[in-house]
MOPAC internal coordinates of N, CA, C and O (Angstrom, degrees):
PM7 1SCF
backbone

  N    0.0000 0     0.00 0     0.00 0    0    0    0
  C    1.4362 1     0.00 0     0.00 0    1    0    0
  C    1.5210 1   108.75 1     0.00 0    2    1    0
  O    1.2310 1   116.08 1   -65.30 1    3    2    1
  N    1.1774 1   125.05 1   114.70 1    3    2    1
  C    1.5186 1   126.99 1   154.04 1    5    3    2
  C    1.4659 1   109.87 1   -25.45 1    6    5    3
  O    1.2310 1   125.56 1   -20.09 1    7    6    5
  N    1.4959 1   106.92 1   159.91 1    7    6    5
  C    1.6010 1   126.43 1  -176.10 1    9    7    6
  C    1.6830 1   123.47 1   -69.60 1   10    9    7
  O    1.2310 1   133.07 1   146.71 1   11   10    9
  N    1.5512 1    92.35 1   -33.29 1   11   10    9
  C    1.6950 1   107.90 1   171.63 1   13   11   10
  C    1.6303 1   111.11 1   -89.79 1   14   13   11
  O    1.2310 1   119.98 1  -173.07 1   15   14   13
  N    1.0120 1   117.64 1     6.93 1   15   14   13
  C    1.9066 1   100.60 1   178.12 1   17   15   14
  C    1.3742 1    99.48 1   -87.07 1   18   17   15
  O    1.2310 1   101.34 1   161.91 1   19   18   17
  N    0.9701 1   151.60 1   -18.09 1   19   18   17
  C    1.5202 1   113.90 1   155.33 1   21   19   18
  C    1.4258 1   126.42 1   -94.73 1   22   21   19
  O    1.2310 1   134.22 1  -147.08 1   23   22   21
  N    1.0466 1    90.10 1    32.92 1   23   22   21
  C    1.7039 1   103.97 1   149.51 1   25   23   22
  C    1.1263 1   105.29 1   -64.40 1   26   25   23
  O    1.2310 1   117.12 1   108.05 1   27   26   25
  N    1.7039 1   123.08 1   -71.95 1   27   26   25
  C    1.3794 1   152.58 1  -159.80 1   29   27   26
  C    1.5303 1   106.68 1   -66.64 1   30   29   27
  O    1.2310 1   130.98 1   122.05 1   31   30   29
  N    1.3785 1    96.41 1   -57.95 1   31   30   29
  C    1.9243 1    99.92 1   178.65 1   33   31   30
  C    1.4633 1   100.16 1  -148.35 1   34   33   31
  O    1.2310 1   135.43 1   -78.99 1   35   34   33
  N    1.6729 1    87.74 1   101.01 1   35   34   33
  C    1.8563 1   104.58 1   165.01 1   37   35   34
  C    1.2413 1   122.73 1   -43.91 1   38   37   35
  O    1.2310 1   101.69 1   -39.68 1   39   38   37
  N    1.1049 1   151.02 1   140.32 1   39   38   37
  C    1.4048 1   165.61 1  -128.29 1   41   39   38
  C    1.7618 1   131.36 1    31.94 1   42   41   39
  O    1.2310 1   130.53 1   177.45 1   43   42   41
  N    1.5258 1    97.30 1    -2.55 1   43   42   41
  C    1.6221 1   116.73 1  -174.61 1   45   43   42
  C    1.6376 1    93.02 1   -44.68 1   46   45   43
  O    1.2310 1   120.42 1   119.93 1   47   46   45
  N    1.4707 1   116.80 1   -60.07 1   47   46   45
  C    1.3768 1   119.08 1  -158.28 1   49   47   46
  C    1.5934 1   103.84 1   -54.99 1   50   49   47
  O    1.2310 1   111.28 1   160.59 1   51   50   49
  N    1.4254 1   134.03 1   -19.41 1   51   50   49
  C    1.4626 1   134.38 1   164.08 1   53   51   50
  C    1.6484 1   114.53 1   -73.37 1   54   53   51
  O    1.2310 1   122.73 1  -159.51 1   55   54   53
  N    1.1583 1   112.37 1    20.49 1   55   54   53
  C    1.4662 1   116.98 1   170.21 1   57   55   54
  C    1.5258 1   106.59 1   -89.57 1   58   57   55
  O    1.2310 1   118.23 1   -37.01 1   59   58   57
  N    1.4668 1   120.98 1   142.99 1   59   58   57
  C    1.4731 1   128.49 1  -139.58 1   61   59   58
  C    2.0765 1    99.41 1  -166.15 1   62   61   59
  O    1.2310 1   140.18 1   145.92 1   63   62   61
  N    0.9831 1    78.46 1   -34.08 1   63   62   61
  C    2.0055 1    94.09 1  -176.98 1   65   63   62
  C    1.1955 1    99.83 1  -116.91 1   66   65   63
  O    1.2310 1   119.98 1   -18.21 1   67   66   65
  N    1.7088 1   117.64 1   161.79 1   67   66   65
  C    1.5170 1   138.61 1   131.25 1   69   67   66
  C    1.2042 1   128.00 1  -126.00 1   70   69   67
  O    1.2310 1   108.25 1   -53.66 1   71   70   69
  N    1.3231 1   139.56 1   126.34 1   71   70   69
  C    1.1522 1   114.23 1   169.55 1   73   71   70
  C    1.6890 1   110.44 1  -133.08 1   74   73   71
  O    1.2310 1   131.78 1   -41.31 1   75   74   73
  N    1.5010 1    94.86 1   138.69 1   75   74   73
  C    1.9761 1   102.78 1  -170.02 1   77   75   74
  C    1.6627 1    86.89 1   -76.95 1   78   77   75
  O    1.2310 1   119.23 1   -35.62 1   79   78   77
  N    1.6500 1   119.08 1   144.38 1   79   78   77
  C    1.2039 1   126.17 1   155.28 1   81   79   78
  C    1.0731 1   126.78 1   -96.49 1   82   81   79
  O    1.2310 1   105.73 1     8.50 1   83   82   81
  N    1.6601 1   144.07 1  -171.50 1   83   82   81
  C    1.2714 1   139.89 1  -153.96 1   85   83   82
  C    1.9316 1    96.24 1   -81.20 1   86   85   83
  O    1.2310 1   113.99 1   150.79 1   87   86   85
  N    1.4113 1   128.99 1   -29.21 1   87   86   85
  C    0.8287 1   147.83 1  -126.77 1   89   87   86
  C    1.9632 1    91.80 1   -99.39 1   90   89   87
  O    1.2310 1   136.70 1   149.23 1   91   90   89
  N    1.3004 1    85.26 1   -30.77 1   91   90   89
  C    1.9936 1   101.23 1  -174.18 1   93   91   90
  C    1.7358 1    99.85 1    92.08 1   94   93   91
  O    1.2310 1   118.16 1  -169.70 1   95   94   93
  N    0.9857 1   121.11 1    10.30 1   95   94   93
  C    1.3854 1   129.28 1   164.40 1   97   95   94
  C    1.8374 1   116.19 1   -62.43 1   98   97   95
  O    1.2310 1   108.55 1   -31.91 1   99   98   97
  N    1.1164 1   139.02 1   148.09 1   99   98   97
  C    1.6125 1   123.13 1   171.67 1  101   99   98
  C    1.6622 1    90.31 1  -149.21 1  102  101   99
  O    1.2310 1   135.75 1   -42.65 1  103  102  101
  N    1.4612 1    87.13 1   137.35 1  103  102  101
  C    1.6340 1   115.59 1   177.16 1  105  103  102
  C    1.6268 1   123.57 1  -102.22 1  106  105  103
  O    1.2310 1   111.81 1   -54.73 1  107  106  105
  N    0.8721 1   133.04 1   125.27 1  107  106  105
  C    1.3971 1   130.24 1   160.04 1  109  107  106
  C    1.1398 1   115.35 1   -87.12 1  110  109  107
  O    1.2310 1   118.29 1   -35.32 1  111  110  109
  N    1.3867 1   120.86 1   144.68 1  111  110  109
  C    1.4962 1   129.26 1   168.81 1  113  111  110
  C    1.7029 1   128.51 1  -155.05 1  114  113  111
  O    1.2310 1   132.70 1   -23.54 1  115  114  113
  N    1.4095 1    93.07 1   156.46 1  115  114  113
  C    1.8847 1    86.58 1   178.34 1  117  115  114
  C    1.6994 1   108.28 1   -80.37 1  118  117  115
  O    1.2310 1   109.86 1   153.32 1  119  118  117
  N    1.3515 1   136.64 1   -26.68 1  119  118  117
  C    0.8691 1   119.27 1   157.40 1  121  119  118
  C    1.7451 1   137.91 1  -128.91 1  122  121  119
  O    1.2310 1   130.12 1  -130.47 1  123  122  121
  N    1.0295 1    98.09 1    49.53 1  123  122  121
  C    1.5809 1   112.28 1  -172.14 1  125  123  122
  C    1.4571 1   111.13 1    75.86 1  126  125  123
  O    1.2310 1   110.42 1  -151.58 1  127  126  125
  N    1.1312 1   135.61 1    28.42 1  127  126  125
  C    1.5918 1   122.99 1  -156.07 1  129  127  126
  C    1.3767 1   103.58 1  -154.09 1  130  129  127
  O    1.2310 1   119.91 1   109.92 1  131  130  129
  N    1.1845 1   117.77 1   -70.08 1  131  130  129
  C    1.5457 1   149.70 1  -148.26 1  133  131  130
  C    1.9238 1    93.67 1   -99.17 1  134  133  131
  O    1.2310 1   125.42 1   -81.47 1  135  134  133
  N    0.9845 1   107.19 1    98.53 1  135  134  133
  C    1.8833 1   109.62 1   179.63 1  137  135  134
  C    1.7208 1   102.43 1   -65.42 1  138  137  135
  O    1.2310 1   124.23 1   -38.97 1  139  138  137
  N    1.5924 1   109.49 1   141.03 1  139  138  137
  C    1.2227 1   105.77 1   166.58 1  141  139  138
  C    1.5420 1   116.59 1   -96.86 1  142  141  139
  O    1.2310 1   130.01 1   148.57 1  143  142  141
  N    1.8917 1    98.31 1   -31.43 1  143  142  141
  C    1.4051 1    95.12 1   172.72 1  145  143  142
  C    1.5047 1    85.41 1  -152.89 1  146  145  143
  O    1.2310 1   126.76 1   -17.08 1  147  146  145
  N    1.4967 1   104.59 1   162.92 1  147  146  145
  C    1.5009 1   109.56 1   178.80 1  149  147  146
  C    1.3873 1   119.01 1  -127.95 1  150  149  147
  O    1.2310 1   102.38 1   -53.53 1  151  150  149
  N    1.1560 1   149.87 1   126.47 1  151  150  149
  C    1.4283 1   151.10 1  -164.46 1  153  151  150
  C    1.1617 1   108.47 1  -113.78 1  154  153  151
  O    1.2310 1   116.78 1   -33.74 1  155  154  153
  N    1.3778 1   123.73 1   146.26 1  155  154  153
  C    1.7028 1   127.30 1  -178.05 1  157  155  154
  C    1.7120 1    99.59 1  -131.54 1  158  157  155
  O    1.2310 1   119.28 1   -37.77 1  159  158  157
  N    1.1203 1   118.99 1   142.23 1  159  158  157
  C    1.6390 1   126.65 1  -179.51 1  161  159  158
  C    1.8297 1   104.92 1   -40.62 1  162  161  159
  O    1.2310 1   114.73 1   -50.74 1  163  162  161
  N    1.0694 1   127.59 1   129.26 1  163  162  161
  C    1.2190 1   144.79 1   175.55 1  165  163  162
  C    1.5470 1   111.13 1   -71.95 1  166  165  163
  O    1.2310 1   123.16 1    -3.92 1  167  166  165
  N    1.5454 1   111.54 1   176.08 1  167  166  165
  C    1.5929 1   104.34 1   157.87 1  169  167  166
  C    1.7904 1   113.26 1   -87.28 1  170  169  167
  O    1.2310 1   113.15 1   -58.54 1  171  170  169
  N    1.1231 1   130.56 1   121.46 1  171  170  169
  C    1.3205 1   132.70 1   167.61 1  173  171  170
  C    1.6581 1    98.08 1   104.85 1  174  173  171
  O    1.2310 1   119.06 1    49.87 1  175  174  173
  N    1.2729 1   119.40 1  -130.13 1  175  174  173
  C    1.6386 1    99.99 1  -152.59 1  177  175  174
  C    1.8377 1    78.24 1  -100.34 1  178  177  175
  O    1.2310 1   127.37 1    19.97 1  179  178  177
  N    1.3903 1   103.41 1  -160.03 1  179  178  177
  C    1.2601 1   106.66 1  -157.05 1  181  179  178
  C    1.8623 1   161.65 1    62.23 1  182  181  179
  O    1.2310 1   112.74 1     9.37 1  183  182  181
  N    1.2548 1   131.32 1  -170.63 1  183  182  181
  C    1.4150 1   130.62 1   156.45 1  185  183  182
  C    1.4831 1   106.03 1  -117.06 1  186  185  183
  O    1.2310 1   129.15 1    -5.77 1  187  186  185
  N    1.6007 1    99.97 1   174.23 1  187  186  185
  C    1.4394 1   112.48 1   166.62 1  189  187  186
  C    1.3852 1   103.16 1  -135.45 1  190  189  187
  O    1.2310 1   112.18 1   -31.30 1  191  190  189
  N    1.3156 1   132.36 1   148.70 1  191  190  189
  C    1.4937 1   132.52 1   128.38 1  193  191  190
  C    1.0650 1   123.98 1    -2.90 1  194  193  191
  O    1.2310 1   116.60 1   -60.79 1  195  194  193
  N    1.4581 1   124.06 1   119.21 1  195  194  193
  C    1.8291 1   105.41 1   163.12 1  197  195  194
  C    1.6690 1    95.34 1  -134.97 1  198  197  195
  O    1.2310 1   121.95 1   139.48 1  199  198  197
  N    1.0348 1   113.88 1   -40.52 1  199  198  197
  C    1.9382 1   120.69 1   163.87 1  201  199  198
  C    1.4705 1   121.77 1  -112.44 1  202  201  199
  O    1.2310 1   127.81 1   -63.28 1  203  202  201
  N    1.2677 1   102.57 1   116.72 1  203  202  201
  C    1.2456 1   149.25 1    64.28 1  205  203  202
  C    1.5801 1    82.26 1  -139.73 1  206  205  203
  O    1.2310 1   120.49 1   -62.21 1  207  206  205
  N    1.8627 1   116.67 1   117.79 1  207  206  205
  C    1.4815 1   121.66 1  -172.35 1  209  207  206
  C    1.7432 1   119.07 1   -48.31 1  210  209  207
  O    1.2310 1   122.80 1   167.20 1  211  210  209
  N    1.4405 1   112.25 1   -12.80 1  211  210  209
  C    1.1109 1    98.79 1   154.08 1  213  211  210
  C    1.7223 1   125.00 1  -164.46 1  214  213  211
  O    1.2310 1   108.45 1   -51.93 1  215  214  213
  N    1.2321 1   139.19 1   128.07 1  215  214  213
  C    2.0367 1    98.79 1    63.35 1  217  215  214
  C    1.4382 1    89.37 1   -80.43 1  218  217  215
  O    1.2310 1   119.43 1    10.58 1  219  218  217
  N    1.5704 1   118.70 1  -169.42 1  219  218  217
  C    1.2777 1   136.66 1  -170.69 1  221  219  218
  C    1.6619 1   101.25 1  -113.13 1  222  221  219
  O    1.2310 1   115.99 1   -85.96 1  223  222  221
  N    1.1477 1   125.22 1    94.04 1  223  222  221
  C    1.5329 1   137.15 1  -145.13 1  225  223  222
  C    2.0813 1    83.90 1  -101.19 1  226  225  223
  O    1.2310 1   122.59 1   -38.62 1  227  226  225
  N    1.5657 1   112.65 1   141.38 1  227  226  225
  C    1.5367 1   114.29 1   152.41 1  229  227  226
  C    1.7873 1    92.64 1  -101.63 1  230  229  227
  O    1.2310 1   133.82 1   -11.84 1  231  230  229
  N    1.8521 1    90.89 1   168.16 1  231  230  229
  C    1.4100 1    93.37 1   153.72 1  233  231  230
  C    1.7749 1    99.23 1  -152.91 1  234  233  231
  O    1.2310 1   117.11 1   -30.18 1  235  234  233
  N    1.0715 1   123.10 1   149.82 1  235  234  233
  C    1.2468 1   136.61 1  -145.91 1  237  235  234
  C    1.6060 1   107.18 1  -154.19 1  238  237  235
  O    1.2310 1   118.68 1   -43.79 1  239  238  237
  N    1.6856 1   120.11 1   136.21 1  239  238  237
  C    1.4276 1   104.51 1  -168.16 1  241  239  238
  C    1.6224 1    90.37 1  -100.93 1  242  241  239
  O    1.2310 1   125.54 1   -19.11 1  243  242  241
  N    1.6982 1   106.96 1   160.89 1  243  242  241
  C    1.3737 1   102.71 1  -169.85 1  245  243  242
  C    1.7636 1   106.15 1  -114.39 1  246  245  243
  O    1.2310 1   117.47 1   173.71 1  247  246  245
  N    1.1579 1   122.42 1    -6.29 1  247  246  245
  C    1.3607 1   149.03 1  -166.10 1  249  247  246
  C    1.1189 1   106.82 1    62.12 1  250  249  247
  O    1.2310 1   121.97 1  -120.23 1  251  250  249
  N    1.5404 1   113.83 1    59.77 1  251  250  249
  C    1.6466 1   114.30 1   175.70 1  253  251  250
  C    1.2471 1   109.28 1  -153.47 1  254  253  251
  O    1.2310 1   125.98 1  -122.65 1  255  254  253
  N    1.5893 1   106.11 1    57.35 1  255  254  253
  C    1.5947 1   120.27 1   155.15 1  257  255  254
  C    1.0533 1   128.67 1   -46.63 1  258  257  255
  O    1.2310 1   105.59 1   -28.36 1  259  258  257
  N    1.3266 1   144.31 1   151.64 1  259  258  257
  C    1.1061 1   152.33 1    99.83 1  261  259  258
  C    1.3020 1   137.58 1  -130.46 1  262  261  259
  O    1.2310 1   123.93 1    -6.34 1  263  262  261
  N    1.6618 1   110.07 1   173.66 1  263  262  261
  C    1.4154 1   144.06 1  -144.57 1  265  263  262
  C    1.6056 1    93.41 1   -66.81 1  266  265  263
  O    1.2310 1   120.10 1   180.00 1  267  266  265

C-alpha cells in the first residue's frame, strides 16, 4: 500500500493478507479473516472497491511482485 491510503481509508495500511474468493472477489486484511476492503473485477482490466462503498478504491497488478 502506498504512504497516502490511509488518508482515504484508515486502517488500509494494516493490510498484510489477500485472499481472491470463489466469487473473483479479493479481500485485504490485517489478519487473514476480517476484510479491510474488498474489490470485485471492474469493467476492463482491473478491480474496484465495493466495501467499505467508499472512497471508491481501483486495484490493478503492476508486475512487481514479490516474495
Amino acid at each position: 500500500m502506498g504512504p497516502n491510503c490511509r488518508r482515504l481509508l484508515p486502517g488500509i495500511e494494516r493490510a498484510k493478507f489477500w485472499r481472491q474468493e470463489q466469487d473473483g472477489t479479493v479481500a485485504f486484511s490485517a489478519n487473514g479473516v476480517d476484510p479491510i476492503v474488498t474489490f470485485a473485477v471492474a469493467d476492463g482490466d482491473g478491480y474496484e472497491s465495493y466495501a467499505p462503498a467508499a472512497p471508491l478504491l481501483s486495484l490493478a497488478a503492476t508486475g512487481d511482485f514479490r516474495d
